[in-house]
ROSE-4610 file (N, C-alpha, C; in Angstrom, 1 decimal, always signed):
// ROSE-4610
residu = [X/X/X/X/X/X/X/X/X/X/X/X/X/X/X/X/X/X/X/X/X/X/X/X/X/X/X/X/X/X/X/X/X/X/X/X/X/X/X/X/X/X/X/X/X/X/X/X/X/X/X/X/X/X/X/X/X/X/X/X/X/X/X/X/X/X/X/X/X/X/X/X/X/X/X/X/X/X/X/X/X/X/X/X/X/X/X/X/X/X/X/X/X/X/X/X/X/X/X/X/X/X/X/X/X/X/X/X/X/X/X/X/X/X/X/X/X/X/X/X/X/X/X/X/X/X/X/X/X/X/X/X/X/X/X/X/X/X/X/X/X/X/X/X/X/X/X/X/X/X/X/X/X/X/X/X/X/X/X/X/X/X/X/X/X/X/X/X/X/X/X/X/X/X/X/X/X/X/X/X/X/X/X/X/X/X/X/X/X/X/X/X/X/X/X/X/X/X/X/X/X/X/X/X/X/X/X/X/X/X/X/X/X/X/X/X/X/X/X/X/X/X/X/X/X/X/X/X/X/X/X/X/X/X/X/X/X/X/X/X/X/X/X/X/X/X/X/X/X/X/X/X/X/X/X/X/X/X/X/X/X/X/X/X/X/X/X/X/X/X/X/X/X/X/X/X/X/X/X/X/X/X/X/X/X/X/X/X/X/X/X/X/X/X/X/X/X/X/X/X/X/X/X/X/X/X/X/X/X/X/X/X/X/X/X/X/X/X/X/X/X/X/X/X/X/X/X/X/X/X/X/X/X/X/X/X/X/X/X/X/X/X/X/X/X/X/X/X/X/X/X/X/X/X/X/X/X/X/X/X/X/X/X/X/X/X/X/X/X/X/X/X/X/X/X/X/X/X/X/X/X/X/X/X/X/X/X/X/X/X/X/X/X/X/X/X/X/X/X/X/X/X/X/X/X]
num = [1/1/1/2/2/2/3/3/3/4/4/4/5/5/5/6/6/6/7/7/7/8/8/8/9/9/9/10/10/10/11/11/11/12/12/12/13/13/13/14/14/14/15/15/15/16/16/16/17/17/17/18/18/18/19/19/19/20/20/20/21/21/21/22/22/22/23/23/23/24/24/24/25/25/25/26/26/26/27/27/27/28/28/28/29/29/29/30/30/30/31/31/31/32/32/32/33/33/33/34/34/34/35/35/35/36/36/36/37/37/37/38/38/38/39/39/39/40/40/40/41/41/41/42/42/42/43/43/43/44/44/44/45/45/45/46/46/46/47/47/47/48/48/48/49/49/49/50/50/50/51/51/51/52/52/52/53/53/53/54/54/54/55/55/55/56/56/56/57/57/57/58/58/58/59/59/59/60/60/60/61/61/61/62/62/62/63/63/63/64/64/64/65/65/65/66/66/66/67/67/67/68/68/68/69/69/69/70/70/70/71/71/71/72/72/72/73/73/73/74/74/74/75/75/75/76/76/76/77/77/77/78/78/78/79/79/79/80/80/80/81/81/81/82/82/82/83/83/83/84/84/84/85/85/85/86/86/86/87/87/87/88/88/88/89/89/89/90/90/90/91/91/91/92/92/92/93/93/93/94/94/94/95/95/95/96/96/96/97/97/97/98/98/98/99/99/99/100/100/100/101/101/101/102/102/102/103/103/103/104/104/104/105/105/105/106/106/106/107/107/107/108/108/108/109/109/109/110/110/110/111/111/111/112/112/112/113/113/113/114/114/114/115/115/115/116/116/116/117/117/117/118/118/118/119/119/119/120/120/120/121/121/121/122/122/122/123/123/123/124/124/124/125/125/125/126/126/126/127/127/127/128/128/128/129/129/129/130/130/130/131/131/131/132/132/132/133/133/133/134/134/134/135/135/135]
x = [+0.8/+0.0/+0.9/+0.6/+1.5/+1.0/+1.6/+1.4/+0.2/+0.0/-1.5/-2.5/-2.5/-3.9/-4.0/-2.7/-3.2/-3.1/-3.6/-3.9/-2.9/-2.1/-0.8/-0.5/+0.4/-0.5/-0.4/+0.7/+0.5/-0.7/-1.7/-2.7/-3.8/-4.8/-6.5/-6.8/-7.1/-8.6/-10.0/-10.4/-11.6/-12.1/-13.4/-14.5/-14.3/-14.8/-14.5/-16.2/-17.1/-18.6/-18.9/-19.5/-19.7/-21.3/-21.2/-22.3/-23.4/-22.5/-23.3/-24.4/-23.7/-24.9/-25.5/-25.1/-26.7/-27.7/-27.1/-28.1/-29.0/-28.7/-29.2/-30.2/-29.8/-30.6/-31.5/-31.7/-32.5/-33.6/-33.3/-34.3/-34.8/-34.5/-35.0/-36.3/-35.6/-37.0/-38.1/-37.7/-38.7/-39.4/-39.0/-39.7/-40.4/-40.1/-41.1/-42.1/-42.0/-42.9/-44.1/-43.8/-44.4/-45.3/-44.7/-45.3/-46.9/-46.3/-47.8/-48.8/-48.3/-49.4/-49.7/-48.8/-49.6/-51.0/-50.7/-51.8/-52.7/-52.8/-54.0/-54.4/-53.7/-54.3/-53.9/-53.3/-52.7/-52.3/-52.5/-51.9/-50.9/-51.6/-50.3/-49.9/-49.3/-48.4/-47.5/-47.8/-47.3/-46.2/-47.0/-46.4/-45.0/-45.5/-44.4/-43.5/-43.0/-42.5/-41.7/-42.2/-41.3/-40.5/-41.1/-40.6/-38.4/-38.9/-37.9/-36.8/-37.4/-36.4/-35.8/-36.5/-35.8/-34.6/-34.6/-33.6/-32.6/-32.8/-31.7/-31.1/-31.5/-30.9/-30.7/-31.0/-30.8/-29.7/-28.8/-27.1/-26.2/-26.8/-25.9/-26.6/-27.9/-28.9/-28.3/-28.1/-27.9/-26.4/-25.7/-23.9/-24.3/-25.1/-25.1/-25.9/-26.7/-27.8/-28.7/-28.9/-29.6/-31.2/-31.1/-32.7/-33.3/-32.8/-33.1/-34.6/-33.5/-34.4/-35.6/-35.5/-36.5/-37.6/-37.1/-38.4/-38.9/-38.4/-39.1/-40.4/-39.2/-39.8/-41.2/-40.8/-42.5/-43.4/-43.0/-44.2/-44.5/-43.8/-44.5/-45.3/-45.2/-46.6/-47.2/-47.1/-48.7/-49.2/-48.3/-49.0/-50.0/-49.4/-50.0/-51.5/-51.4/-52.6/-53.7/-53.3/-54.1/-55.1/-54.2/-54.6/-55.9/-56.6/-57.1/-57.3/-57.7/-57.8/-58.8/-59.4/-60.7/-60.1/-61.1/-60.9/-61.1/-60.4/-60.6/-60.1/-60.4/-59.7/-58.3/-57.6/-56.0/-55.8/-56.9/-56.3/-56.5/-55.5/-55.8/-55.2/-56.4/-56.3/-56.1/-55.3/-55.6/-56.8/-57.2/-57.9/-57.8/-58.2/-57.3/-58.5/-58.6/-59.5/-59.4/-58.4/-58.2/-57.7/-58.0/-57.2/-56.8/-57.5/-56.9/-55.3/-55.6/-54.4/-53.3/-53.6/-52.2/-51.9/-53.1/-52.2/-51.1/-51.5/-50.9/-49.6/-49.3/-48.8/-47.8/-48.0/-47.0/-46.2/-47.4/-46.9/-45.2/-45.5/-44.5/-43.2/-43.6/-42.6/-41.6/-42.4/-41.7/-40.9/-41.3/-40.7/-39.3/-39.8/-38.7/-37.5/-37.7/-36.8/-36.1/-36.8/-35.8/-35.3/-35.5/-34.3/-32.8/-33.5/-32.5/-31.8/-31.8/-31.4/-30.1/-31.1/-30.0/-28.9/-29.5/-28.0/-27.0/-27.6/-26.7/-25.6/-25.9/-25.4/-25.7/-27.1/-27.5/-28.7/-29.0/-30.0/-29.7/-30.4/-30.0/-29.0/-28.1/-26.7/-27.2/-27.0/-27.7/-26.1/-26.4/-25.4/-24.6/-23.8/-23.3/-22.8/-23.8/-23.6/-21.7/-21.4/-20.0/-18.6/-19.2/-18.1/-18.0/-17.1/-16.5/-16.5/-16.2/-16.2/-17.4/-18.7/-19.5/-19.6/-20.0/-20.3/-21.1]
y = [-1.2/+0.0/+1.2/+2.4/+3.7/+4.3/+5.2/+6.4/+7.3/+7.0/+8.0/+7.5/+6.2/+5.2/+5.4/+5.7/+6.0/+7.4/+8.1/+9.7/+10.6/+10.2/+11.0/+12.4/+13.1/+14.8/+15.4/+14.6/+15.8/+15.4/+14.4/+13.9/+14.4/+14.5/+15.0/+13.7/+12.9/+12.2/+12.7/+12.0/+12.3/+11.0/+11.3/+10.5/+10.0/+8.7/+7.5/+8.5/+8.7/+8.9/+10.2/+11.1/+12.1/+12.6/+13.2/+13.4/+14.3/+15.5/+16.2/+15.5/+14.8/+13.8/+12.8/+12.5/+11.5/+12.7/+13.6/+14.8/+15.5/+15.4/+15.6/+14.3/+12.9/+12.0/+12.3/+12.5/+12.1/+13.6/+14.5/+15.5/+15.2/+14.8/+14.3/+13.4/+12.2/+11.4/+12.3/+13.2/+14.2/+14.7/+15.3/+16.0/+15.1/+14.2/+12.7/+13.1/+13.1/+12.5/+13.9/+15.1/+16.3/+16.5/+16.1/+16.1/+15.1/+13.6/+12.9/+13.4/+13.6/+14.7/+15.7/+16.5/+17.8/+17.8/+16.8/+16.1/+15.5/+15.0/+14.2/+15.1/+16.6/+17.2/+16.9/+16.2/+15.7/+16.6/+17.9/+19.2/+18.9/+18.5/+18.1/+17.5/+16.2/+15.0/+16.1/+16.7/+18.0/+18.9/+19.2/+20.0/+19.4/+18.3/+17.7/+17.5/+16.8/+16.4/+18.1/+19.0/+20.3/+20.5/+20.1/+20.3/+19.3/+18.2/+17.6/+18.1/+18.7/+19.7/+20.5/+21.3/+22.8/+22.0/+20.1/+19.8/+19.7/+18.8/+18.8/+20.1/+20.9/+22.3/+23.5/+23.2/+24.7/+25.0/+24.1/+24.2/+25.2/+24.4/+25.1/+26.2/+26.4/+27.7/+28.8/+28.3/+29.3/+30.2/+29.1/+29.4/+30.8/+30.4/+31.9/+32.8/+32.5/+34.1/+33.5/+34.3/+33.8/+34.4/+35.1/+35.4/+34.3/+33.4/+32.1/+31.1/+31.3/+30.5/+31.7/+32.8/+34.0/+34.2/+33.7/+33.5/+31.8/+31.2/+29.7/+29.9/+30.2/+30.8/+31.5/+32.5/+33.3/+32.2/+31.5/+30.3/+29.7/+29.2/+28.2/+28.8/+30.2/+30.7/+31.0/+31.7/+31.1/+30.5/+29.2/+28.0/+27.5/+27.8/+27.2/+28.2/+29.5/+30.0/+29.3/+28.5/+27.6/+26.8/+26.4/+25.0/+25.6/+24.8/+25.0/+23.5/+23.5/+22.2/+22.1/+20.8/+20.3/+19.0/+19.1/+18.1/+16.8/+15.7/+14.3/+13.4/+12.2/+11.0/+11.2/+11.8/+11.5/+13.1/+13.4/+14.6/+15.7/+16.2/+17.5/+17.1/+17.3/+17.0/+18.2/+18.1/+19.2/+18.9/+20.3/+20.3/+22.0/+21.8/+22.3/+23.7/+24.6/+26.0/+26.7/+26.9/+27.6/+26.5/+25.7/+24.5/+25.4/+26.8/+27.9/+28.1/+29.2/+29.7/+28.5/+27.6/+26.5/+26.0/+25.7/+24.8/+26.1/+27.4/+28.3/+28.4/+28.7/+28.8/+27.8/+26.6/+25.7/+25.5/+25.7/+25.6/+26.8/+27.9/+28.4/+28.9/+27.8/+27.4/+26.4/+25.5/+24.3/+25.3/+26.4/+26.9/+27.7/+28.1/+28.9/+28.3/+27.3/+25.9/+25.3/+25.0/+24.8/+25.8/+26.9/+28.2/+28.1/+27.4/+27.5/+26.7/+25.4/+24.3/+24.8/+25.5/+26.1/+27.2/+27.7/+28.5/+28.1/+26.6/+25.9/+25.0/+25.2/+24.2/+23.2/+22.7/+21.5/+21.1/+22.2/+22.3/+21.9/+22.9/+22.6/+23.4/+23.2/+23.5/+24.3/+25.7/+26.2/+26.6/+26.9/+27.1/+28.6/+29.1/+30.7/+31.2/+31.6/+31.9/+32.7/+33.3/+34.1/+32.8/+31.1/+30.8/+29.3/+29.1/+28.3/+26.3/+26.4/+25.4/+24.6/+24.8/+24.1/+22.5/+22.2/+20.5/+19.8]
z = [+0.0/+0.0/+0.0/-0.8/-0.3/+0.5/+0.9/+1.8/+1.7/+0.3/+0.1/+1.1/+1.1/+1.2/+3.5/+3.3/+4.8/+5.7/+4.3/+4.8/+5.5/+4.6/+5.0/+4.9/+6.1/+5.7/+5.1/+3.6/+2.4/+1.3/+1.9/+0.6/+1.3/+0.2/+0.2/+0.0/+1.4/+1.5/+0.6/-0.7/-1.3/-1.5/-1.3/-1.4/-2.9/-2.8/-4.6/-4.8/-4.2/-4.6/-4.2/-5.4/-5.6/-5.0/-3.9/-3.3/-3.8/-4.5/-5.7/-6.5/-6.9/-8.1/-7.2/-6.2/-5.6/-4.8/-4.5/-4.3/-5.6/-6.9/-8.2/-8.4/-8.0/-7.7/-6.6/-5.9/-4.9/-5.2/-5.2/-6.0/-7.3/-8.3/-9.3/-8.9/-8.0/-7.3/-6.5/-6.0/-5.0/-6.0/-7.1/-7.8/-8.9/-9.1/-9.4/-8.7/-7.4/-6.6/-6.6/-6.6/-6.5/-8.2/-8.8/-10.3/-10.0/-9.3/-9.0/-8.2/-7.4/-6.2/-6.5/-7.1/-7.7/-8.7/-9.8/-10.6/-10.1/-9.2/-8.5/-7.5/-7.5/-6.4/-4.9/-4.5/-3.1/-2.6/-1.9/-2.1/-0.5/+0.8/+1.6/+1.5/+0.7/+0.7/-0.8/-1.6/-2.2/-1.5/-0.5/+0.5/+1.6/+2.0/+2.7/+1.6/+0.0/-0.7/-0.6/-1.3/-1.2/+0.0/+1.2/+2.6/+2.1/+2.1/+1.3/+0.1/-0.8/-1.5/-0.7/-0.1/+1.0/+1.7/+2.0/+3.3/+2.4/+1.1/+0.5/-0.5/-0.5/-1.0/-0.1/+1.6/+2.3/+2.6/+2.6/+3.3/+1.9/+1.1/-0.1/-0.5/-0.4/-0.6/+0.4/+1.5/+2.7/+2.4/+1.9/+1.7/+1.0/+0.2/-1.1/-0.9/+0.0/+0.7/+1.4/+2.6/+3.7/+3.3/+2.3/+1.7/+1.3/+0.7/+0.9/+1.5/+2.8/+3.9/+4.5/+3.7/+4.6/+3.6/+2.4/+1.2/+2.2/+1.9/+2.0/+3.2/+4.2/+5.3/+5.4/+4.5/+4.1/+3.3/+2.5/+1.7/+2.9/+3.4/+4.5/+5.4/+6.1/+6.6/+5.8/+4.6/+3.5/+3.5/+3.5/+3.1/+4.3/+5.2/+6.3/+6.7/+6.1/+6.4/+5.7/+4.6/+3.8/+4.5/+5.7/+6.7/+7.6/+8.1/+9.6/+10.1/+11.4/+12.2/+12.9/+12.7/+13.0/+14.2/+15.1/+16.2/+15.7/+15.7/+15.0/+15.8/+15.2/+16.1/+16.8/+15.4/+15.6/+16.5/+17.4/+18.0/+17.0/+16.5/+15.6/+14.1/+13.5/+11.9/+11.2/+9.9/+9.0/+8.4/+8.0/+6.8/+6.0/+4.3/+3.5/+3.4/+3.8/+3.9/+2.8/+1.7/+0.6/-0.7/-1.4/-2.3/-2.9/-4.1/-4.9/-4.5/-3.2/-2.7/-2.8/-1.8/-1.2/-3.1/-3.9/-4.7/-5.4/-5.9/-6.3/-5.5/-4.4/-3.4/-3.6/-3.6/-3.8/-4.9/-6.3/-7.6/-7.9/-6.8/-7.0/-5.7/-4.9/-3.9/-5.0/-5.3/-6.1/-7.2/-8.2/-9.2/-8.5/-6.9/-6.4/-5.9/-5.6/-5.1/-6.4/-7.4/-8.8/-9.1/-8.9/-9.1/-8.5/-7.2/-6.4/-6.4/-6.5/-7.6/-8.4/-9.1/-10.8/-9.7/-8.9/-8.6/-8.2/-7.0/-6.7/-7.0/-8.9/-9.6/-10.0/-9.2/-9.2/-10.0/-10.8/-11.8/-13.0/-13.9/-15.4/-15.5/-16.8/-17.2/-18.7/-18.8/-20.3/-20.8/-21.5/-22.8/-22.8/-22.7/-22.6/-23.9/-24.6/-26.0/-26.1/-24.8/-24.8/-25.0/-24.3/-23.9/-25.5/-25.4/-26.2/-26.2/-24.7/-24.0/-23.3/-23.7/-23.2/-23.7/-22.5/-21.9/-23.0]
């Protein structure tokens, strides 16, 4: 074995697995999943699914502006003004007081979260008519 292999302190320990792209993975599946619910109308199971984009995009969202988490932040009290609660079995249940607002509401949480995506780098890749070198 060399010296590399046991982290010696002139080498960079790197991961063989690129965490970038299973994070491009695993949003791709979330946003699978938000495309079904949104179509069938499912507006909380919608809702939670976005909840899931925001976990896997806030760390790198935050690095680049804390306006960020202060927009999301404001969707989610929107959204929640959507809600009210009715006394039920399970204790306190949602139920949906505005479908208009929350689904609007969400349609552009989700559009604001793929932005953020794209700033992150983790979005789509377009083309820079200036540069030479594209992928």
């Amino acid at each position: 074995m060399s010296a590399d292999s046991y982290g010696d302190d002139k080498t960079v320990d790197t991961s063989k697995y690129n965490e970038g792209l299973l994070q491009i993975q695993r949003l791709h599946e979330i946003y699978l999943r938000c495309q079904t619910l949104s179509v069938k109308d499912e507006l909380t199971g919608w809702n939670f699914e976005l909840q899931g984009v925001w976990r896997e995009l806030s760390r790198d969202a935050n690095k680049l502006d804390i306006v960020h988490k202060l927009k999301i932040q404001l969707f989610d009290k929107h959204i929640l003004s959507c809600f009210g609660y009715i006394k039920g079995i399970a204790e306190n249940e949602f139920s949906i007081t505005d479908r208009k607002k929350l689904r609007h509401l969400l349609m552009e949480k989700e559009i604001y979260l793929r932005e953020i995506q794209d700033m992150c780098g983790k979005g789509g890749s377009y083309k820079d008519e200036s540069s030479e070198d594209f992928e």
